[in-house]
C-alpha positions in Angstrom: 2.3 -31.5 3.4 5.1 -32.5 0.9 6.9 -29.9 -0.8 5.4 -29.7 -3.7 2.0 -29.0 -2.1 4.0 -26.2 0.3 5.4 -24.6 -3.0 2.2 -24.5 -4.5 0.3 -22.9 -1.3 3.4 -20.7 -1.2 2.6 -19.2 -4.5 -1.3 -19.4 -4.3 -0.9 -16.8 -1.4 2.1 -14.7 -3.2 -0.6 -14.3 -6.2 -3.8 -13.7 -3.8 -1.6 -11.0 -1.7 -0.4 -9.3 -4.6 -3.8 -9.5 -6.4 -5.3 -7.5 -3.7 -2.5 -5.1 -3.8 -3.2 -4.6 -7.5 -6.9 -4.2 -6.8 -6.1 -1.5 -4.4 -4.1 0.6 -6.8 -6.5 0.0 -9.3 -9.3 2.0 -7.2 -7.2 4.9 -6.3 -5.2 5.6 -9.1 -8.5 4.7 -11.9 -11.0 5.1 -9.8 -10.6 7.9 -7.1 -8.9 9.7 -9.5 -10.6 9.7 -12.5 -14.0 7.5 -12.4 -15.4 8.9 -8.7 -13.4 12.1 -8.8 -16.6 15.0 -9.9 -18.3 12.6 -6.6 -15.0 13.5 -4.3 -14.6 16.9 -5.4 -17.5 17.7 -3.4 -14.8 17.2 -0.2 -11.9 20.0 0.3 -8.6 18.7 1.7 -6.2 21.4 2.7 -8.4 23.8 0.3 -8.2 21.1 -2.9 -11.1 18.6 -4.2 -10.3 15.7 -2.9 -10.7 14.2 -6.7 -8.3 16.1 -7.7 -6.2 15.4 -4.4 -6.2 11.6 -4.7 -5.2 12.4 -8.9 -2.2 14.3 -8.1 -1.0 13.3 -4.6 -2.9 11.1 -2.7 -2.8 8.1 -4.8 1.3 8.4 -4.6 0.6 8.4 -1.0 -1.0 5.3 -1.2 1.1 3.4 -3.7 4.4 4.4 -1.1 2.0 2.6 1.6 1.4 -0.3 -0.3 4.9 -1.0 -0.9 5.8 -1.0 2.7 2.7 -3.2 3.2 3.9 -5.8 0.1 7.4 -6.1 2.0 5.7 -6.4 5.8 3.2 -8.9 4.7 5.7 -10.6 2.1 8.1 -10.9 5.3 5.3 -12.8 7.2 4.4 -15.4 4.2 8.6 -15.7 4.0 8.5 -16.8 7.7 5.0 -18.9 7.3 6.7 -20.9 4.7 10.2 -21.1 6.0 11.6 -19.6 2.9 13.0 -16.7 4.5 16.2 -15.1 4.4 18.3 -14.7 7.5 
């Protein structure tokens, strides 16, 4: 593979990992908390709706999750590539 073709598979998985990050924020901060949240609100967490659980707190959860997940799996493509740091 010459290095052009690595830099370009690089970056094609960069974009497809961070696409699917995106796509997961997307559905819990617009979608569990505002477009399925009268459906979710049917479900008590600690006493709350869980609509209005996931629109307050639970999709902050989530994002902190997803930033530990962007560096782990960022790590791994770093290493895959050999264009990580030491």
């Amino acid at each position: 593979m010459s290095l052009d073709d690595q830099g370009k598979a690089y970056w094609s998985a960069t974009l497809g990992l961070l696409g699917k990050i995106l796509a997961v924020w997307f559905v819990v901060s617009f979608g569990a908390g505002i477009l399925f949240a009268d459906a979710l609100n049917g479900i008590k967490l600690g006493g709350y709706p869980l609509g209005f659980w996931f629109a307050h707190q639970g999709s902050m959860y989530i994002f902190i999750a997803l930033i530990f997940y962007y560096a782990s799996a960022m790590g791994k493509l770093d290493r895959k590539f050999d264009v990580h740091e030491d």
